[in-house]
TORFI-241863 format. One record per residue (C-alpha): residue number from 1; x, y negated, z negated. Coordinates in nm, 2 decimals. Layout:
<nodes>
 num     xx     yy     zz
 NUM      X      Y      Z
...
</nodes>
This chain:
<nodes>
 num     xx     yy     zz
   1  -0.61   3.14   1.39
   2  -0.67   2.75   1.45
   3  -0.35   2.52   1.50
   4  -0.45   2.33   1.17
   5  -0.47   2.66   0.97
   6  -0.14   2.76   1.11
   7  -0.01   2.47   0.95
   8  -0.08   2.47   0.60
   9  -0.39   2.31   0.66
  10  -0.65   2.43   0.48
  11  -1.03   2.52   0.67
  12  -1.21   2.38   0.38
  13  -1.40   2.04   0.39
  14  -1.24   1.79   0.12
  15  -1.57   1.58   0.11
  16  -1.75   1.92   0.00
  17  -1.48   1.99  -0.25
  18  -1.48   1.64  -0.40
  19  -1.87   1.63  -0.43
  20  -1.89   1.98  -0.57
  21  -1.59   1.84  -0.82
  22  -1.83   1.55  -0.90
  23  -2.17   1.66  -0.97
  24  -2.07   2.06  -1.08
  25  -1.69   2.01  -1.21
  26  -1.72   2.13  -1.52
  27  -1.85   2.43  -1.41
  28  -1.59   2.50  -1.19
  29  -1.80   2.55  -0.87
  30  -1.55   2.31  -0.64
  31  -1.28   2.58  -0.69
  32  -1.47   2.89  -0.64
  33  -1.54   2.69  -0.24
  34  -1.20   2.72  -0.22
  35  -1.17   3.06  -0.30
  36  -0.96   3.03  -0.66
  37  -1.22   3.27  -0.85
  38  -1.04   3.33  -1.12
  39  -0.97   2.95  -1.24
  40  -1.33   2.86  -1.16
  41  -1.42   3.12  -1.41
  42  -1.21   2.97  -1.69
  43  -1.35   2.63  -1.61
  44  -1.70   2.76  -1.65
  45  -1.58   2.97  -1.97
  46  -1.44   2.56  -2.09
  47  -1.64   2.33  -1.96
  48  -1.39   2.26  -1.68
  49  -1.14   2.20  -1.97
  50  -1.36   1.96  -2.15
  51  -1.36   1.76  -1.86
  52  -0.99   1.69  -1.85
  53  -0.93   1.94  -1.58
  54  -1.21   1.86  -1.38
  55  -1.13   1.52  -1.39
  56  -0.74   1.55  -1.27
  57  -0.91   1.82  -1.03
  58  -1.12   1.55  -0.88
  59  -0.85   1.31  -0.85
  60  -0.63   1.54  -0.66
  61  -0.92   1.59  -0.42
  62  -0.90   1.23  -0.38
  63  -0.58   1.19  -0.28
  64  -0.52   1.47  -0.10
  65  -0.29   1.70  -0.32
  66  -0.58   1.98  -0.40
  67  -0.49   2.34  -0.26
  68  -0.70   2.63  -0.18
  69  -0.61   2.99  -0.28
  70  -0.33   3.03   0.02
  71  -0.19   2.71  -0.12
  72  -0.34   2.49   0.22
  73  -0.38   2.17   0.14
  74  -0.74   2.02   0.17
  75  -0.70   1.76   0.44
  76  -1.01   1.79   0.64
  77  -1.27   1.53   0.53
</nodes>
Protein backbone atom coordinates (compact mmCIF):
# COMPACT_ATOMS: atom_id res chain seq x y z
CA UNK A 1 0.00 0.00 0.00
CA UNK A 2 1.34 3.50 -1.27
CA UNK A 3 1.89 6.35 1.41
CA UNK A 4 -0.99 8.47 -0.36
CA UNK A 5 -3.47 5.52 -0.15
CA UNK A 6 -2.59 5.11 3.43
CA UNK A 7 -3.80 8.42 3.90
CA UNK A 8 -7.14 8.74 2.69
CA UNK A 9 -5.95 9.54 -0.53
CA UNK A 10 -7.68 8.01 -3.12
CA UNK A 11 -5.57 6.03 -6.27
CA UNK A 12 -8.01 7.43 -8.75
CA UNK A 13 -7.10 10.20 -11.24
CA UNK A 14 -9.55 13.38 -10.53
CA UNK A 15 -8.95 14.69 -14.18
CA UNK A 16 -10.39 11.18 -15.40
CA UNK A 17 -13.26 11.47 -12.96
CA UNK A 18 -14.20 15.03 -13.94
CA UNK A 19 -14.01 14.30 -17.79
CA UNK A 20 -15.93 11.08 -17.39
CA UNK A 21 -18.49 13.43 -15.10
CA UNK A 22 -18.58 15.81 -18.13
CA UNK A 23 -19.05 14.09 -21.31
CA UNK A 24 -20.89 10.60 -19.74
CA UNK A 25 -22.53 12.06 -16.34
CA UNK A 26 -25.69 11.33 -16.82
CA UNK A 27 -24.94 7.93 -17.28
CA UNK A 28 -23.23 7.55 -14.27
CA UNK A 29 -19.95 6.22 -15.88
CA UNK A 30 -17.57 8.78 -13.57
CA UNK A 31 -18.76 6.80 -10.52
CA UNK A 32 -18.60 3.34 -11.59
CA UNK A 33 -14.28 4.58 -12.19
CA UNK A 34 -14.49 4.97 -8.80
CA UNK A 35 -15.83 1.87 -7.94
CA UNK A 36 -19.53 3.09 -6.45
CA UNK A 37 -21.48 0.49 -8.75
CA UNK A 38 -24.44 0.64 -7.25
CA UNK A 39 -25.05 4.66 -7.44
CA UNK A 40 -23.71 4.64 -11.08
CA UNK A 41 -26.57 2.23 -11.68
CA UNK A 42 -29.30 4.57 -10.37
CA UNK A 43 -27.74 7.42 -12.30
CA UNK A 44 -28.06 5.48 -15.45
CA UNK A 45 -31.63 4.19 -14.31
CA UNK A 46 -32.32 8.59 -13.96
CA UNK A 47 -30.38 10.15 -16.17
CA UNK A 48 -27.83 11.00 -13.52
CA UNK A 49 -30.79 12.55 -11.62
CA UNK A 50 -31.99 14.64 -14.51
CA UNK A 51 -28.77 16.16 -14.54
CA UNK A 52 -28.94 17.66 -11.09
CA UNK A 53 -26.77 14.97 -9.60
CA UNK A 54 -24.41 14.90 -12.21
CA UNK A 55 -24.00 18.28 -12.09
CA UNK A 56 -23.31 18.73 -8.06
CA UNK A 57 -21.21 15.46 -8.89
CA UNK A 58 -19.06 17.37 -11.24
CA UNK A 59 -18.67 20.22 -9.05
CA UNK A 60 -17.37 18.26 -6.27
CA UNK A 61 -14.88 16.76 -8.61
CA UNK A 62 -13.92 20.26 -9.07
CA UNK A 63 -13.21 21.22 -5.97
CA UNK A 64 -11.95 18.37 -4.53
CA UNK A 65 -14.76 16.95 -2.12
CA UNK A 66 -15.66 13.71 -4.52
CA UNK A 67 -14.97 10.30 -2.72
CA UNK A 68 -14.46 6.90 -4.07
CA UNK A 69 -16.14 3.75 -2.63
CA UNK A 70 -13.55 3.54 0.61
CA UNK A 71 -14.55 7.18 1.16
CA UNK A 72 -10.70 8.49 -0.27
CA UNK A 73 -10.84 11.61 -1.40
CA UNK A 74 -9.91 12.22 -5.21
CA UNK A 75 -6.91 14.42 -4.99
CA UNK A 76 -4.64 13.15 -7.67
CA UNK A 77 -5.04 15.28 -10.82
Amino acid sequence: MTEAVANGVSPRSRTVAAILAFFVGVLGIHRFYVGKIGTGVAQILTFGGLGIWTLIDFIMILVGSFKDKEERVLVTW
